[in-house]
C-alpha positions as CSV (number, residue, x, y, z in Angstrom):
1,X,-10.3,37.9,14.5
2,X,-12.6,35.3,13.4
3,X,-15.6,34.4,15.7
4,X,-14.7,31.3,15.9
5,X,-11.6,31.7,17.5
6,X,-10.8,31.3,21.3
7,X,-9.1,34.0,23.1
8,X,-6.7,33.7,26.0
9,X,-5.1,37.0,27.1
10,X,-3.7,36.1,30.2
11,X,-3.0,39.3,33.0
12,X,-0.8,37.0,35.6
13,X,2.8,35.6,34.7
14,X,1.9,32.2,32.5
15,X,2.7,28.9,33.9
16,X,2.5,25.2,33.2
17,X,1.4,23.4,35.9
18,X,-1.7,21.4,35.0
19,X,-3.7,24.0,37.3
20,X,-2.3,27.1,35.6
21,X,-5.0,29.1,33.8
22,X,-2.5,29.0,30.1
23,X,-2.7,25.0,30.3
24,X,-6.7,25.0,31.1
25,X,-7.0,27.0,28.4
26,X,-5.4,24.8,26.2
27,X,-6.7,21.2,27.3
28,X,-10.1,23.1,26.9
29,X,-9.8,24.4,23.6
30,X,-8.1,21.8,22.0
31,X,-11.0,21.3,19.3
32,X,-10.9,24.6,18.2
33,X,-8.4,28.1,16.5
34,X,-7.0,30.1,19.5
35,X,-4.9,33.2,20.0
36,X,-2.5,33.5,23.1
37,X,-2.5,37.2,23.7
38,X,1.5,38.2,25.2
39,X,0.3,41.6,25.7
40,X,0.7,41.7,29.5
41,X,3.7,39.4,29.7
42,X,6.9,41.1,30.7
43,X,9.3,37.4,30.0
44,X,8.0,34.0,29.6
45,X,10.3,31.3,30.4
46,X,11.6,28.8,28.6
47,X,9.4,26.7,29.9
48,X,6.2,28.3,28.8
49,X,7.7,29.0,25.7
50,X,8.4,25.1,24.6
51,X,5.1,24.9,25.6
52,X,3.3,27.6,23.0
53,X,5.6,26.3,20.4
54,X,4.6,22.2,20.9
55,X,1.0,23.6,21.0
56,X,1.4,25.3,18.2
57,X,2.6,22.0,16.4
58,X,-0.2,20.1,17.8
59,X,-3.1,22.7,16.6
60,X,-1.5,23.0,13.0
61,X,-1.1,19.2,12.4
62,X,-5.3,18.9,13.2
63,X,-5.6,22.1,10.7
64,X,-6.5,24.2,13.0
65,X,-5.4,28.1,13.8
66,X,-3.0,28.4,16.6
67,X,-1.8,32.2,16.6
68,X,0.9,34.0,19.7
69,X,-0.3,37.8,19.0
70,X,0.3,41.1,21.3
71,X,4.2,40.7,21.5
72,X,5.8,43.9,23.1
73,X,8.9,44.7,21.3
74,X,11.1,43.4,24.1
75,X,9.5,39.9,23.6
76,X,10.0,40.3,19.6
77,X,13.1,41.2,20.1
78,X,14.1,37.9,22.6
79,X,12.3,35.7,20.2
80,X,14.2,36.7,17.1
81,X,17.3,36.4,18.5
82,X,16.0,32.8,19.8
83,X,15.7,32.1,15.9
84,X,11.5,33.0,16.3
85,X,9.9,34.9,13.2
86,X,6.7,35.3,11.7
87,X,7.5,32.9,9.2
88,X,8.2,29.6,10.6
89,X,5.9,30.0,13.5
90,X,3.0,31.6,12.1
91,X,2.6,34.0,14.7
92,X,1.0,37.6,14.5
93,X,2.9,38.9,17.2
94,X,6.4,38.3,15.6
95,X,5.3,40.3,12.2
């Protein structure tokens, strides 16, 4: 991983209330690459995941690295099925 890049590996269910640690992260890192670690997470729900993937939109379209990494297979396996690979999202954790 590049130096440069933030990381967020959260240890807690995510959420998205404005006072949830996933969207602090990502109002205060909005300038710069960052990596969502998943490796703790058991299921995200929808909700958090329409968040990663507008995010995900957002970083790319100012050219900057926005990477999901750390999937368990269970999560691989959910967002496949959801239509989720490595190659239209980008993400590590999906390869």
């Amino acid at each position: 991983m590049a130096h440069d890049w933030k990381l967020f590996e959260p240890q807690d269910r995510l959420g998205i209330a404005p006072s949830e640690p996933l969207m602090s992260f990502l109002n205060g890192h909005g300038a710069t690459p960052v990596r969502i670690s998943m490796r703790h997470q058991k299921r995200p729900d929808s909700r958090v995941l329409q968040v990663l993937l507008t995010a995900s939109r957002a970083w790319k379209g100012r050219d900057l690295g926005f990477d999901v990494s750390d999937l368990p297979p269970r999560l691989v396996q959910d967002f496949i099925r959801l239509g989720l690979t490595a190659e239209n999202t980008g993400w590590s954790g999906l390869k």
